[in-house]
MARBA-3410 file (N, C-alpha, C, O; in Angstrom, 1 decimal):
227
18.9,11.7,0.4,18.1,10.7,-0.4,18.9,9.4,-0.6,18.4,8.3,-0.5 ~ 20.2,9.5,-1.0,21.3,8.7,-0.8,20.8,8.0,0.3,19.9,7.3,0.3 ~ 21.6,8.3,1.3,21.4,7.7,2.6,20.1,6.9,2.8,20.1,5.8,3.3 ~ 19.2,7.5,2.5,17.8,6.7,3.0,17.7,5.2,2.0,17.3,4.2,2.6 ~ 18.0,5.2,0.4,18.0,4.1,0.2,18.7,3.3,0.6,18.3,2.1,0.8
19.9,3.7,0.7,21.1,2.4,1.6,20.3,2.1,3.2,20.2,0.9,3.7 ~ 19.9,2.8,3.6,19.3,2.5,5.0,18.1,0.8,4.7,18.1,-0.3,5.3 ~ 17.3,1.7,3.5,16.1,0.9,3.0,16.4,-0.4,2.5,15.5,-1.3,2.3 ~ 17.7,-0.5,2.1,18.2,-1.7,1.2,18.6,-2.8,2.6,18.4,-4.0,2.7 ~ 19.4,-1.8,3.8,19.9,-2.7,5.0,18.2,-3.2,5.4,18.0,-4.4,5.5
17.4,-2.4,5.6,16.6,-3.1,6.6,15.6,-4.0,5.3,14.6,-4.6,5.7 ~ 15.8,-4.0,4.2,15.3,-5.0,3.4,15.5,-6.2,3.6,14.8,-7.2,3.8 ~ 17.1,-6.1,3.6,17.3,-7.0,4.1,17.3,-7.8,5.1,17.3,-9.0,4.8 ~ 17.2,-7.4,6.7,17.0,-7.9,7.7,15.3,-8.4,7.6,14.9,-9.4,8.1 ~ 14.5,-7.5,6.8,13.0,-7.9,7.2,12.5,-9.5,6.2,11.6,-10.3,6.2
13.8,-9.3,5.4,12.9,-10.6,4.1,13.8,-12.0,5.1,13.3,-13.1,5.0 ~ 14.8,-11.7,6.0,15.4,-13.2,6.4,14.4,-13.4,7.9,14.7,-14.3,8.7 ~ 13.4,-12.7,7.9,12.5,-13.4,8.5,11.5,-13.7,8.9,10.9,-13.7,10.0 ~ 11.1,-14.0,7.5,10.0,-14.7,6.6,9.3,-15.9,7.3,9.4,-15.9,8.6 ~ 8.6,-16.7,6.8,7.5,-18.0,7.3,7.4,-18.1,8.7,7.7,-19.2,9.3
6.8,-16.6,9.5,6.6,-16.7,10.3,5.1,-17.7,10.3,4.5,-18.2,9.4 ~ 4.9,-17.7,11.6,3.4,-18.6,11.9,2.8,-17.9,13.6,3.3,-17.6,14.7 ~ 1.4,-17.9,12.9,0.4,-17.4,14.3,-0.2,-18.3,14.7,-0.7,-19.0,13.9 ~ -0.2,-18.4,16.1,-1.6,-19.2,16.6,-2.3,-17.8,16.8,-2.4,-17.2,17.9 ~ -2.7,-17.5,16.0,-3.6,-16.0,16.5,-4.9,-16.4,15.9,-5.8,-15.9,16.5
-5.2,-17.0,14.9,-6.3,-17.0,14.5,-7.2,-18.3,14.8,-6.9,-19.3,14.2 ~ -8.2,-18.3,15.8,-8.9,-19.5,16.4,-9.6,-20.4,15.2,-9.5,-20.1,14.0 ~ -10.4,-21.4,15.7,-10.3,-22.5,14.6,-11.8,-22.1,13.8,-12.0,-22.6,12.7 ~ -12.8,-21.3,14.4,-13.8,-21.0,13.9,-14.0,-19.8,13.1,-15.0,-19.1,13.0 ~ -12.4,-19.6,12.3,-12.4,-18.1,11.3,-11.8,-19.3,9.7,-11.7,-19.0,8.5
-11.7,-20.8,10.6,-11.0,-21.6,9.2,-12.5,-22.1,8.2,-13.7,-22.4,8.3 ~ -11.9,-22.1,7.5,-12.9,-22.5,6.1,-12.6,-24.4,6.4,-11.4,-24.9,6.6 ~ -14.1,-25.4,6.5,-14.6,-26.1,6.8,-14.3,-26.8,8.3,-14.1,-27.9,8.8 ~ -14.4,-25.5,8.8,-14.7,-26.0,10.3,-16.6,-25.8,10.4,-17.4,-25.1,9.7 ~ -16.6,-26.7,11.5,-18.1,-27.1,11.8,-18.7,-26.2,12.5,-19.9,-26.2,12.6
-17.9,-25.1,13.2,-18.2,-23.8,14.1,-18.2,-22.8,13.5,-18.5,-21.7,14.0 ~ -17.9,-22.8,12.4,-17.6,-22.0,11.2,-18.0,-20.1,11.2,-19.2,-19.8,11.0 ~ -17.2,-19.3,11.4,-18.0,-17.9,11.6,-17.1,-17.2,11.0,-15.9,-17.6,10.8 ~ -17.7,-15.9,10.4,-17.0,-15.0,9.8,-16.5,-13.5,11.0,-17.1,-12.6,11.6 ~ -15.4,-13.7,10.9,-15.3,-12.4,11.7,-15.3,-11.2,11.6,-15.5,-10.6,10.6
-15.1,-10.8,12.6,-15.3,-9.0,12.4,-15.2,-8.0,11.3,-14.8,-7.1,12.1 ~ -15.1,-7.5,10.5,-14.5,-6.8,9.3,-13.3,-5.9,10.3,-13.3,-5.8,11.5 ~ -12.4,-5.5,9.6,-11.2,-4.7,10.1,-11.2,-3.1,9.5,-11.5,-2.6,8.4 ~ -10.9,-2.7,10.7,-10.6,-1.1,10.2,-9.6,-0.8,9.4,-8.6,-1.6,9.2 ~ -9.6,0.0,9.0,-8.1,0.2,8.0,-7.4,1.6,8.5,-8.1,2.5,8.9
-6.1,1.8,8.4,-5.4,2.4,9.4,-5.6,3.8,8.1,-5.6,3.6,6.9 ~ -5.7,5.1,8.9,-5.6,6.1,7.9,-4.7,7.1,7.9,-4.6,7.7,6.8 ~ -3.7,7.4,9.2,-2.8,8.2,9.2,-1.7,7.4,10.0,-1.6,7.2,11.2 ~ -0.9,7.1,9.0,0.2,6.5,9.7,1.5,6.5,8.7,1.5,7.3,7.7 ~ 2.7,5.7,8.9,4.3,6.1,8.2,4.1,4.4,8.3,3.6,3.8,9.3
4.7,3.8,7.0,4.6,2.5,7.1,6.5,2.4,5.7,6.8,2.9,4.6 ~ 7.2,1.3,6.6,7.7,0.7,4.8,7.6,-0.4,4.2,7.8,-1.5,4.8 ~ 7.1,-0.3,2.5,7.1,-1.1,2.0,7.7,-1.6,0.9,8.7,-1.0,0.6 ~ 7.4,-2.8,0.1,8.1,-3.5,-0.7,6.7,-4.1,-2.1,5.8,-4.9,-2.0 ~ 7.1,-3.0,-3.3,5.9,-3.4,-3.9,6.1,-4.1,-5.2,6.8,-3.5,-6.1
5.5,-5.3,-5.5,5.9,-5.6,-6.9,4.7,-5.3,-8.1,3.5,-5.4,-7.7 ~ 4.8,-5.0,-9.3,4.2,-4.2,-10.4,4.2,-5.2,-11.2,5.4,-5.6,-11.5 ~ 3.1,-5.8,-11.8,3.4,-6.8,-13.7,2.2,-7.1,-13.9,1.3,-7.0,-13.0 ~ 2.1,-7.5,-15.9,1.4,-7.0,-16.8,1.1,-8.4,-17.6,1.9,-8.7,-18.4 ~ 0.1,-9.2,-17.4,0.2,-10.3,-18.3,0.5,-10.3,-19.6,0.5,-11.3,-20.3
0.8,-9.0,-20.3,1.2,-8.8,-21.6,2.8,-8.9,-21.5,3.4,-9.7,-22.3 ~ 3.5,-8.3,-20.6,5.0,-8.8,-20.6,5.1,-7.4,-20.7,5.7,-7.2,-21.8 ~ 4.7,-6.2,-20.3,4.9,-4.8,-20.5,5.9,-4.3,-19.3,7.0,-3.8,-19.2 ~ 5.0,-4.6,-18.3,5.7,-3.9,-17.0,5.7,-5.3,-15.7,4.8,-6.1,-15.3 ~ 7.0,-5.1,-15.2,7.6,-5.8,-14.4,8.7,-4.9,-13.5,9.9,-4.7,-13.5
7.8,-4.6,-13.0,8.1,-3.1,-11.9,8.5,-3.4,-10.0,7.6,-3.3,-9.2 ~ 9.9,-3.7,-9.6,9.7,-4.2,-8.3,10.3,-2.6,-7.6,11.3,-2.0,-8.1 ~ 9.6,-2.0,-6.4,9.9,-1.2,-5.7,10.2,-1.2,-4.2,9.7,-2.2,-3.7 ~ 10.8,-0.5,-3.4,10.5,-0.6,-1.8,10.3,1.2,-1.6,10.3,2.1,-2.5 ~ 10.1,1.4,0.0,10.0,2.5,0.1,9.4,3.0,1.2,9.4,2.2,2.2
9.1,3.8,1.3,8.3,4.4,2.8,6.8,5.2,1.8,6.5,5.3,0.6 ~ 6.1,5.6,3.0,4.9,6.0,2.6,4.2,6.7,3.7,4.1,6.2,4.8 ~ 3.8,7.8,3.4,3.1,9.2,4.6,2.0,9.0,4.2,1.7,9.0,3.0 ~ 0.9,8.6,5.6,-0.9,8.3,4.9,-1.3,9.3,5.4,-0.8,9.0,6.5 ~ -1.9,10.5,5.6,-2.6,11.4,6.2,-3.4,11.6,5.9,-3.5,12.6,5.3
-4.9,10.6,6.1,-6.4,11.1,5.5,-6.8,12.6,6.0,-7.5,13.5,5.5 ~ -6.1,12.2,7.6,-6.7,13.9,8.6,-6.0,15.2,7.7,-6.6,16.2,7.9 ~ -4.8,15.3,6.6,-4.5,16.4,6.3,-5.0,15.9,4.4,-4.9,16.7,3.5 ~ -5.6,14.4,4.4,-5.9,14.8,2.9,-4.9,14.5,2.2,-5.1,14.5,1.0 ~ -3.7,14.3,2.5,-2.5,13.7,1.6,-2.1,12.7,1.9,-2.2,12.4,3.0
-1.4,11.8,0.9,-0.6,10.7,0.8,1.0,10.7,0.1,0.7,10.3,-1.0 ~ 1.5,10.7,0.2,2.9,10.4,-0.3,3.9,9.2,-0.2,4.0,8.6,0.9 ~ 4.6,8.9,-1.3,5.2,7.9,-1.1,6.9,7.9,-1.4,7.0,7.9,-2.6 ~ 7.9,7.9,-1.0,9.4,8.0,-1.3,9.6,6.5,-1.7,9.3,5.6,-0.8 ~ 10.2,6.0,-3.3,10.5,4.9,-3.6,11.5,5.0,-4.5,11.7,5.9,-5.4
12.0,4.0,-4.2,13.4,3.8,-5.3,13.5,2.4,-5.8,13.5,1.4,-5.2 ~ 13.6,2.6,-7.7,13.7,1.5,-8.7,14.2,1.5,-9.4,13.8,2.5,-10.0 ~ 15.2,0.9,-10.1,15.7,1.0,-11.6,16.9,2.4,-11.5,17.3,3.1,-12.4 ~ 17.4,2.5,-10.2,18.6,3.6,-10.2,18.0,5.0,-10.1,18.7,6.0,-10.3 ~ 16.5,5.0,-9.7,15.6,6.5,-9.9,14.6,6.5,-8.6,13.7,5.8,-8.3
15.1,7.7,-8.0,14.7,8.0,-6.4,13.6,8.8,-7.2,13.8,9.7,-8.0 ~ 12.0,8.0,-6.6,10.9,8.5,-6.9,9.6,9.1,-6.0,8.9,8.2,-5.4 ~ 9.2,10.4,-6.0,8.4,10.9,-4.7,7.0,10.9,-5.6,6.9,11.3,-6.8 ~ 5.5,10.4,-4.6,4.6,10.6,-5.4,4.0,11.4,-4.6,4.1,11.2,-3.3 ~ 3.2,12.4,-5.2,2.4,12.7,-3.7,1.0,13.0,-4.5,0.9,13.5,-5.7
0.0,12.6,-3.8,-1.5,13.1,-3.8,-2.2,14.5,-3.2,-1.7,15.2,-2.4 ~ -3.1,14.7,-3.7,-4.1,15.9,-3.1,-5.7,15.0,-2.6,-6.6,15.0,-3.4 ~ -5.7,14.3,-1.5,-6.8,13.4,-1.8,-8.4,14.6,-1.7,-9.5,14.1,-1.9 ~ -8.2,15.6,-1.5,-9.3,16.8,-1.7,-9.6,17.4,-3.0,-10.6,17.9,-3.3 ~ -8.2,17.2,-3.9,-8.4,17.7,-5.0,-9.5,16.9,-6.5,-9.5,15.8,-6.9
-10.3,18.2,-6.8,-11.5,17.5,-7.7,-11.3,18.2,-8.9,-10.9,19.4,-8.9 ~ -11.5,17.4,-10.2,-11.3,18.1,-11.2,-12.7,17.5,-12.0,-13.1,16.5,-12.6 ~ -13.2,18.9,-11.7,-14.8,18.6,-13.3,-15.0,17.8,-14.4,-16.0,17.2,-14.8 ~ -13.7,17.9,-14.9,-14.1,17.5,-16.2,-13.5,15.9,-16.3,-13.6,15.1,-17.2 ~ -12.9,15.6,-14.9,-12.2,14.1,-14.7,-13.0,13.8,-13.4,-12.4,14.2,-12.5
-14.0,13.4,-13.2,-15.0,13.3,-12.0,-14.1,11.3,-11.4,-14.0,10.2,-11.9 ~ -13.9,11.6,-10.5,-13.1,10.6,-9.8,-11.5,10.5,-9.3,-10.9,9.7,-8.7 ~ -11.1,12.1,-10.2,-9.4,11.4,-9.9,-9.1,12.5,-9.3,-9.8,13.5,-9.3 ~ -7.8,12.3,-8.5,-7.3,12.9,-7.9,-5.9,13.3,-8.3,-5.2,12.6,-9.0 ~ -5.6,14.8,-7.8,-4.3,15.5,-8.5,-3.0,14.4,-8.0,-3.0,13.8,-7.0
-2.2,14.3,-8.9,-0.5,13.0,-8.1,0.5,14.2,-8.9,0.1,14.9,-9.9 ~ 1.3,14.3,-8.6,2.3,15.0,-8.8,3.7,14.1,-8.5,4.1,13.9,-7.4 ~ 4.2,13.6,-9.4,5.3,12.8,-9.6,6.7,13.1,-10.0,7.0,13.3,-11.1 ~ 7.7,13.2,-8.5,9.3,13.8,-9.0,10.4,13.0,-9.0,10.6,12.1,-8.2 ~ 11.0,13.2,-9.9,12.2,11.7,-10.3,13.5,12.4,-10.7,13.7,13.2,-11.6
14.7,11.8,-9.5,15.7,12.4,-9.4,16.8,11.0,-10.0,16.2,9.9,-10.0 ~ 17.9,10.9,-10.4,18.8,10.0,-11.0,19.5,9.5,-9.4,20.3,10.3,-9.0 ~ 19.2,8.7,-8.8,19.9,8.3,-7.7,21.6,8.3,-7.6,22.3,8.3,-6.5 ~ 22.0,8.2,-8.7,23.8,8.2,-8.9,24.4,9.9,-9.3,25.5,10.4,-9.1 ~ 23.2,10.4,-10.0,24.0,12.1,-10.5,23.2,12.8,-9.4,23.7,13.8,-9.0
22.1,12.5,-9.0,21.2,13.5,-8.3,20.2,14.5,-9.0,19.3,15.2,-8.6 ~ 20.8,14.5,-10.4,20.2,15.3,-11.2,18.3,15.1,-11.4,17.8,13.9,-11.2 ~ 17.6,16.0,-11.8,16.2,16.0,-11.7,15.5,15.1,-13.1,15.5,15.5,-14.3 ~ 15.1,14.4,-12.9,14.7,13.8,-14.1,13.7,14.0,-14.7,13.6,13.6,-15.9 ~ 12.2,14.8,-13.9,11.1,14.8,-14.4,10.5,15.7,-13.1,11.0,15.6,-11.9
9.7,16.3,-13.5,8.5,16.8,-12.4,7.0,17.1,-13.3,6.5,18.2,-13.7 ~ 6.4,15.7,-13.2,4.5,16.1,-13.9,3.7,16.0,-12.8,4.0,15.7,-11.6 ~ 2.4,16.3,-13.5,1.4,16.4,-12.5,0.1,15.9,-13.1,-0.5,16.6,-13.9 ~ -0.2,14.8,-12.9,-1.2,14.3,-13.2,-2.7,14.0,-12.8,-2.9,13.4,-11.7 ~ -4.0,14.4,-13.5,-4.9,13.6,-12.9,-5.3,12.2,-13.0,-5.6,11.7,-14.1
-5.4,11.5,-11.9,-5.2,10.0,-11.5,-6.3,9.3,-10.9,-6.7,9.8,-9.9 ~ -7.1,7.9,-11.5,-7.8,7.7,-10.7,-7.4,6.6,-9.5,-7.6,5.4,-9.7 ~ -6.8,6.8,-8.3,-5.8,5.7,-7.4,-6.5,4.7,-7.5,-7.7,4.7,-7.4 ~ -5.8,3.8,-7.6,-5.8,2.5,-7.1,-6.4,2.3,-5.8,-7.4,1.7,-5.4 ~ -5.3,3.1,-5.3,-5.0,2.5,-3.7,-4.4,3.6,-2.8,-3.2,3.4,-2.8
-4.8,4.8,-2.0,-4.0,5.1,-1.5,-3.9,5.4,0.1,-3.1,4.9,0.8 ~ -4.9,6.3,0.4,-5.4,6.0,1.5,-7.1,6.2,2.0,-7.6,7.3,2.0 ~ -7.9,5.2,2.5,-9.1,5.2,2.4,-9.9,5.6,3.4,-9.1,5.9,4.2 ~ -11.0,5.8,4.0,-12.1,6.1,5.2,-11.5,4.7,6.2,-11.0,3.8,5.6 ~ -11.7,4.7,7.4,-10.9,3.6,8.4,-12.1,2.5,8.0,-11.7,1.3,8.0
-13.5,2.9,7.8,-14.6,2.0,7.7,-14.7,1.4,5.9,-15.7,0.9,5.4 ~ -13.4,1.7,5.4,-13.9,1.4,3.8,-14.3,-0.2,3.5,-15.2,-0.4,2.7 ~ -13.6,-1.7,4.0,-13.9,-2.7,3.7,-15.7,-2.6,4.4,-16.6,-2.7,3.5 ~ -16.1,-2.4,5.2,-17.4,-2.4,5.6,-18.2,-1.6,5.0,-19.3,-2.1,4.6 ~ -18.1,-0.7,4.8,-19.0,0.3,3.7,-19.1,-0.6,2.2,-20.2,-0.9,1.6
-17.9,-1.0,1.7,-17.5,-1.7,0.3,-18.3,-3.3,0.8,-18.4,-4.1,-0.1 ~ -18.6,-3.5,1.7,-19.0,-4.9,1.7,-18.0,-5.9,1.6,-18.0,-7.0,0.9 ~ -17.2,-5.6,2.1,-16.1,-6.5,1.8,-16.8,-7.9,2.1,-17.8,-8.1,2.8 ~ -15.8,-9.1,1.3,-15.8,-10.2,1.5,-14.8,-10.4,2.2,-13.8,-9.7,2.1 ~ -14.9,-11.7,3.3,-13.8,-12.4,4.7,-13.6,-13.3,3.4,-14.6,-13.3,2.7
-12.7,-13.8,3.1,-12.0,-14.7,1.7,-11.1,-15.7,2.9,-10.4,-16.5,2.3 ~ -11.0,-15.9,4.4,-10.4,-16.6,4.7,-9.0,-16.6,5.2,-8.4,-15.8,4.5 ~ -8.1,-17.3,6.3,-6.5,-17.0,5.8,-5.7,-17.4,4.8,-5.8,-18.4,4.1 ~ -4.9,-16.5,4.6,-3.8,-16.4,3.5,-2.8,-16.5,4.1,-2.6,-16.1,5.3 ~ -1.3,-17.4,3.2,0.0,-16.7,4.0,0.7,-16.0,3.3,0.4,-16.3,2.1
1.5,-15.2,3.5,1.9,-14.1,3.4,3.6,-14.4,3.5,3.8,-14.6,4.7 ~ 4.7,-14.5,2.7,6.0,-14.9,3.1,6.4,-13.9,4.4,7.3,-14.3,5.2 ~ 6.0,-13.1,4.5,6.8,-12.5,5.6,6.5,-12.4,7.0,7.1,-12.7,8.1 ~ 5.3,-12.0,6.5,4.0,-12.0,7.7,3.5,-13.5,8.3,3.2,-13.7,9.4 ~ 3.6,-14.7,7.2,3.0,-15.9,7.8,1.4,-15.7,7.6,0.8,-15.0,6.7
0.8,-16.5,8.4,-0.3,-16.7,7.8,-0.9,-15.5,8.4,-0.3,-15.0,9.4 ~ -2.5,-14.7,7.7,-3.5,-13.6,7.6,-4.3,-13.9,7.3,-4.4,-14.8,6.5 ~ -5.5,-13.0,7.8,-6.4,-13.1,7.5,-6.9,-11.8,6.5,-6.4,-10.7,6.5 ~ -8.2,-12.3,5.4,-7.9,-11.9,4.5,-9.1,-11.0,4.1,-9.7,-11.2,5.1 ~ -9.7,-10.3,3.6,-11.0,-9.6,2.9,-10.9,-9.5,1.3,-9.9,-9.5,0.7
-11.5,-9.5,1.2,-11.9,-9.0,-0.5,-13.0,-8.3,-1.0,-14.2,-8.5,-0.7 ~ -12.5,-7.2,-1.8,-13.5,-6.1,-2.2,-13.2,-5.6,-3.3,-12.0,-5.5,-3.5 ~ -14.4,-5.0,-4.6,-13.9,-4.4,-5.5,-13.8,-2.7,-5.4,-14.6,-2.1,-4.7 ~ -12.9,-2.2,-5.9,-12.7,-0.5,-5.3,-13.4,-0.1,-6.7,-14.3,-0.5,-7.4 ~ -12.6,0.8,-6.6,-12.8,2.3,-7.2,-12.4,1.5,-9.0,-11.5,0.6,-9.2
-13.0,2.1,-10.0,-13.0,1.9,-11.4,-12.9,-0.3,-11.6,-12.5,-0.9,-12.6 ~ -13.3,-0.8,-10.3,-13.5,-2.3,-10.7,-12.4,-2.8,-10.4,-12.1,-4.0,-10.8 ~ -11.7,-2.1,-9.6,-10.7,-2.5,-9.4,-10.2,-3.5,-7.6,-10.3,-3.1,-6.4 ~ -9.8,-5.1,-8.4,-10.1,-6.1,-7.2,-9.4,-6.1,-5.8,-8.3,-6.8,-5.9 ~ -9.6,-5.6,-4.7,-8.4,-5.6,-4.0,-8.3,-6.9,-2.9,-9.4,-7.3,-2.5
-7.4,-7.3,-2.6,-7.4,-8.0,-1.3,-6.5,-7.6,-0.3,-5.3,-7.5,-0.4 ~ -7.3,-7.3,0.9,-6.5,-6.9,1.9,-6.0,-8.1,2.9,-6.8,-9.0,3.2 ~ -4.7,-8.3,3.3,-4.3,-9.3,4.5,-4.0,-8.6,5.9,-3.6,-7.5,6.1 ~ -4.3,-9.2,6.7,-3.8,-8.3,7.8,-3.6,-9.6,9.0,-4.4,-10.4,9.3 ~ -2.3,-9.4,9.3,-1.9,-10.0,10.8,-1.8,-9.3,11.8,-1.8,-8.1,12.0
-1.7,-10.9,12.9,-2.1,-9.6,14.1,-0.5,-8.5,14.9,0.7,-8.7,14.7 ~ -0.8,-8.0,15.3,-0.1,-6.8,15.7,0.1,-6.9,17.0,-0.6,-7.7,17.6 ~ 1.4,-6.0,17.7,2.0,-6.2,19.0,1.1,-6.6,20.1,1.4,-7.5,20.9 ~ -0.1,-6.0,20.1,-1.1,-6.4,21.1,-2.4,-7.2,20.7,-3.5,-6.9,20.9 ~ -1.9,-8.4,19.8,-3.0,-9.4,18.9,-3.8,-8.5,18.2,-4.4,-9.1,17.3
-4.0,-7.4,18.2,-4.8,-6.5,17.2,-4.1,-6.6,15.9,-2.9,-6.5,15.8 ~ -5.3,-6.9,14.6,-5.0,-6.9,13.5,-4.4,-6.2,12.7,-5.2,-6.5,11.8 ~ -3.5,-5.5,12.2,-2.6,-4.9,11.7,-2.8,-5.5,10.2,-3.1,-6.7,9.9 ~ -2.5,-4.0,9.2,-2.6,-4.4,7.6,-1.4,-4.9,7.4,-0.4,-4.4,8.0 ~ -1.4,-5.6,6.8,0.0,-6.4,6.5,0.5,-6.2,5.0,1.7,-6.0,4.8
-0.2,-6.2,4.1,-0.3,-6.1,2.6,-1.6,-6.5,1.9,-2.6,-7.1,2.3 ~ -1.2,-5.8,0.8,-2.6,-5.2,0.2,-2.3,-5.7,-1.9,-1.4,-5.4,-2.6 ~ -3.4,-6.5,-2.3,-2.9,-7.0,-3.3,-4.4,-6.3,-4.4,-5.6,-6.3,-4.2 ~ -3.8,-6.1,-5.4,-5.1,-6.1,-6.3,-4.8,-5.5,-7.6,-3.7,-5.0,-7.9 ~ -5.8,-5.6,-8.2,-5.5,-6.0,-9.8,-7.0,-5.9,-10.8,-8.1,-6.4,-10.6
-6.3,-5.2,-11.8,-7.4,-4.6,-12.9,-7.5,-5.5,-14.1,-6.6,-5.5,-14.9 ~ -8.6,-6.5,-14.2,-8.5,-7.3,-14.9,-8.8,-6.6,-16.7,-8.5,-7.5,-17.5 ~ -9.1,-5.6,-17.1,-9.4,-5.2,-18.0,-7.5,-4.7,-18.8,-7.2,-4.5,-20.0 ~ -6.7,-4.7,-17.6,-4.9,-4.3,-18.1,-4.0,-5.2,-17.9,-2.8,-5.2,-17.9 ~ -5.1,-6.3,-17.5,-4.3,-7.7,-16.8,-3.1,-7.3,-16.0,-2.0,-7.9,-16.1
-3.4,-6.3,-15.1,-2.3,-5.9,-14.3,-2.6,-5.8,-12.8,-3.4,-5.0,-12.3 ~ -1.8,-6.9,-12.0,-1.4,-7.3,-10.9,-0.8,-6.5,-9.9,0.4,-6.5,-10.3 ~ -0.8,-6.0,-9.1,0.0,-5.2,-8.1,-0.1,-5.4,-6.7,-1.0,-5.0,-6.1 ~ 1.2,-6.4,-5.8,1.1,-6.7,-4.5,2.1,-5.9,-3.9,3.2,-5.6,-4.3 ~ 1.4,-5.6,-2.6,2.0,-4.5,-2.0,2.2,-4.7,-0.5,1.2,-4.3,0.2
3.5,-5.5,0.2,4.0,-5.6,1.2,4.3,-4.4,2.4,5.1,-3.6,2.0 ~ 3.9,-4.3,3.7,3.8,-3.0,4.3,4.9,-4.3,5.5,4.4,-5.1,6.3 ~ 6.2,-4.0,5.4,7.2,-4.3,6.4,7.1,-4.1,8.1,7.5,-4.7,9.1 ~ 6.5,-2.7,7.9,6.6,-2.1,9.2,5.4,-1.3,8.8,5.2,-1.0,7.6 ~ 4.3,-0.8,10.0,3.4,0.2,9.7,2.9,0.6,11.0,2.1,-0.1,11.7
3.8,2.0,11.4,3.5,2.7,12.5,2.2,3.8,12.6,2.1,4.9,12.0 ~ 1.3,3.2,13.5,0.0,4.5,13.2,0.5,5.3,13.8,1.4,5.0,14.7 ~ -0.1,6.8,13.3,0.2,7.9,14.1,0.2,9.2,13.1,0.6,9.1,11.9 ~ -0.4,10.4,13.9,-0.1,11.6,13.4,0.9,12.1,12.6,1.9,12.6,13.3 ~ 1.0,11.9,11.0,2.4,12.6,9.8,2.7,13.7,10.0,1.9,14.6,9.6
3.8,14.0,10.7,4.2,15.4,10.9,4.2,15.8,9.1,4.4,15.0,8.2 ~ 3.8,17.7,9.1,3.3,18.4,8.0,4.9,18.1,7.3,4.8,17.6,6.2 ~ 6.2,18.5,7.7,7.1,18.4,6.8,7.4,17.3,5.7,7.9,17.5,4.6 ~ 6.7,15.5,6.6,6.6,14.8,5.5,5.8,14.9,4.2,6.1,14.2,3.2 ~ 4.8,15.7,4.1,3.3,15.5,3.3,3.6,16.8,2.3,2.7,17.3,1.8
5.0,17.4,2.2,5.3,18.9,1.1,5.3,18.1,0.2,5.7,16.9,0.2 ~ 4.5,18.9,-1.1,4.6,18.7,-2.7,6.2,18.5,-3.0,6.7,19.6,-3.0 ~ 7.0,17.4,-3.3,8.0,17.5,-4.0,8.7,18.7,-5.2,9.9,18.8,-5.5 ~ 7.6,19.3,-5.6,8.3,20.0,-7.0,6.8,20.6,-7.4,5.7,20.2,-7.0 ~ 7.1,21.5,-8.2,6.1,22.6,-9.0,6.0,21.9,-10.7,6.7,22.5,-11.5
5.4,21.1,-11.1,5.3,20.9,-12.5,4.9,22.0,-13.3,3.9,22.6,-13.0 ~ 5.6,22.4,-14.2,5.9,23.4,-15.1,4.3,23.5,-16.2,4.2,24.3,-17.1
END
């Protein structure tokens, strides 16, 4: 666990020094006041894949100012999501049940949350919560089903300029997806931003690298037994 955040810290570093990239990938009839003007395609969204990211958390009250990085296991095909992140000196595993339904909480899903002290190793916490996500992993067709809105390009510090959607999720909650294009001009999620105006709370969420592909079962184990 050691090792993986120093790994995550090295390649943080290499991925933020290079930044303001720029595409000619997006032609002139996806720009807002052009005379050819067209909305493009809606984008799929990727459902089983290992991606790392860099997430920032804050509260127009001044409560939470939360910055994280990390990796993340999306497996809609096995129904789980997990995330390995480290903040504030505390190596933290989240993982989901996205099958799990609870009656009497109609919307949320089981999260089970383990928190180890990154400097003693020692265990800090292991609960289990029901959650209604934000964000974790969705049907490949969810902007098109949700009706997403094309909101236009965006830039992105790392990624450079994207193209953008917007849609409201689950409990009203506003998201915007960016996505640049990918090794073979195919669109690729790049980061994903959104925010609950009712907790005045903001959450943008940078995906550095994001490899599709089948989560081997060993990434997607429940961290811990909450007591």
């Amino acid at each position: 666990m050691f090792t993986r955040s120093i790994v995550f810290l090295i390649f943080l570093a290499i991925a933020l020094s290079q930044f303001c990239k720029h595409s000619p990938y997006f032609p002139p009839q996806y720009r807002p006041f052009s005379l050819n003007f067209t909305v493009p395609p809606t984008p799929l969204l990727p459902t089983n894949y290992i991606a790392n990211f860099l997430q920032h958390k804050w509260n127009g009250e001044g409560i939470t100012n939360h910055i994280t990085y990390g990796v993340v296991y999306a497996a809609l095909s096995k129904n789980k999501f997990v995330s390995h992140n480290f903040y504030d000196g505390i190596n933290q595993t989240s993982w989901f049940d996205l099958a799990s339904y609870n009656p009497n909480e109609p919307g949320t899903i089981y999260n089970v949350v383990y928190q180890i002290d990154s400097t003693t190793g020692k265990e800090i916490s292991c609960l289990g919560y029901w959650v209604v996500p934000a964000l974790t992993v969705v049907p490949a067709d969810f902007l098109i089903v949700m009706n997403a809105t094309y909101t236009g390009p965006l830039y992105d510090d790392y990624h450079g300029e994207c193209m953008s959607w917007g849609v409201q999720g689950p409990s009203k909650v506003a998201i915007t997806g960016y996505f640049a294009p990918g090794p073979d001009d195919e669109l690729s999620l790049a980061r994903i931003d959104f925010f609950t105006p009712n907790q005045k709370t903001y959450t943008t969420t940078r995906y550095l690298t994001i490899n599709v592909q089948t989560v081997p079962d060993e990434f997607l184990v429940k961290p811990c037994e909450p007591s």
